[in-house]
C-alpha positions, -999 to +999 in steps of 0.1 A: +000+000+000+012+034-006+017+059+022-002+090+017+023+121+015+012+153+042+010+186+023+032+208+043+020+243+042+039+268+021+040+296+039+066+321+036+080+339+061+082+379+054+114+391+068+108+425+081+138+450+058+148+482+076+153+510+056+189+527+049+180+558+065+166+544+097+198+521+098+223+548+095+197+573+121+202+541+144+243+538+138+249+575+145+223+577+178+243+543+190+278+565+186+267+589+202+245+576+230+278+547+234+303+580+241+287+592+271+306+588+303+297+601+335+326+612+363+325+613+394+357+634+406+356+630+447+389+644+457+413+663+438+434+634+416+408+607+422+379+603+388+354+575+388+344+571+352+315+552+345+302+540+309+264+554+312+258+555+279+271+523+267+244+505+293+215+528+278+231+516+244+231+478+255+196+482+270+182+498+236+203+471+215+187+439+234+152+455+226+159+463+187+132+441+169+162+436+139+183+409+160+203+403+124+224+436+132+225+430+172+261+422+168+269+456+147+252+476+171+274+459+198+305+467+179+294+502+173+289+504+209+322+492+221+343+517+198+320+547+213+328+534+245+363+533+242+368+568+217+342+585+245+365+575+270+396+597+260+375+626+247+359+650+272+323+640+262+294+631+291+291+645+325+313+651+352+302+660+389+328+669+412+321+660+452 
């Protein structure tokens, strides 16, 4: 006797496309937001830096609905981080 074949259903999944625009809007608002720092100067030679902007980055990034660039926006990230670091940009509160 011959086995009956299922059907499988043809659907096709839609991938959702982001626009060039909106990808290079997000790349530039992820170097900047990565580049802010926040220090905290106690004492006179003592400075706490801490990457503020790189955790708001992270915490946008883990939330993008595109995962497929997750690991450029980490990237991106990481080098804001680090140029952010040695350039006077983000706040700085003295105690």
């Amino acid at each position: 006797m011959a086995k009956a074949k299922a059907k499988k259903s043809s659907r096709r999944s839609t991938s959702q496309s982001e626009s060039d625009s909106s990808y290079l809007l997000k790349i530039v608002m992820y170097l900047i937001i990565g580049a802010l720092w926040l220090r905290v100067i106690p004492g006179d030679r003592v400075q706490i830096p801490l990457p503020i902007g790189a955790f708001i980055g992270l915490m946008i990034a883990s939330r993008d609905k595109f995962v497929i660039d997750r690991k450029i926006e980490y990237g991106i990230l990481v080098i804001a981080m680090f140029v952010g670091f040695w350039l006077p940009i983000g706040l700085s509160i003295n105690i």
